[in-house]
N, C-alpha and C positions, 0 to 999 in steps of 0.2 A: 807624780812620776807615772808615767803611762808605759804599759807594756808594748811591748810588740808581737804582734801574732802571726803566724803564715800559716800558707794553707797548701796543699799539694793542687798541684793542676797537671793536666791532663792533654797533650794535642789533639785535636779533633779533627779526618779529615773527608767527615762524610754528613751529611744531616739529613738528619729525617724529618719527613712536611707530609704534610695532608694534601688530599686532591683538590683540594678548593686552592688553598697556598700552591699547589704546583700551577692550576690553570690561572692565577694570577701574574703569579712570575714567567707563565710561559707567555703572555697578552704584551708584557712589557719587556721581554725578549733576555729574560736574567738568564735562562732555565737554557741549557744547552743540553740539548737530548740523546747526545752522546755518551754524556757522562749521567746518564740518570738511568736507574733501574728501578721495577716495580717490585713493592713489596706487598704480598697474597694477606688477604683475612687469615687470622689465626684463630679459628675457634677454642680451642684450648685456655688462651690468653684472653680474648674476646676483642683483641684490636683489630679493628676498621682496616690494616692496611695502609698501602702510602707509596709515596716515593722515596726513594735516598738517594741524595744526591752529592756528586762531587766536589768540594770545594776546591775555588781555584787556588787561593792562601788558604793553607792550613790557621786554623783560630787555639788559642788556649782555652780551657775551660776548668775554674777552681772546682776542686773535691770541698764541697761546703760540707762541717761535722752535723751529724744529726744533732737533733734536738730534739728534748723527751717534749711531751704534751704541754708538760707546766711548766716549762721553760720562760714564757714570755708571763 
């Protein structure tokens, strides 16, 4: 007999991509630059920066449970 498990999820309705993933999508015309804002270097954090961008459908996205080191 098999459990059943669920998991929380979450709506999402903005993504964050890299500048290479943005000049990609912008080459084949995904990327609508209305809805897109630049996100600055954080040096504090030490991320590179990006875009974020609007999605036209909102997506779901599962809360996966951590999992300790020895887990697998």
């Amino acid at each position: 007999m098999s459990t059943l498990q669920t998991y929380d999820a979450y709506v999402e309705t903005e993504e964050f991509i890299t500048a290479e993933e943005y000049l990609r999508r912008r080459e084949t015309g995904q990327i609508n630059l209305q809805k897109t804002r630049i996100v600055p270097p954080d040096m504090n954090t030490g991320s590179f920066g990006g875009f974020v961008v609007k999605l036209d459908v909102p997506r779901y996205r599962a809360k996966w449970p951590k999992r300790s080191v020895n887990a697998w």
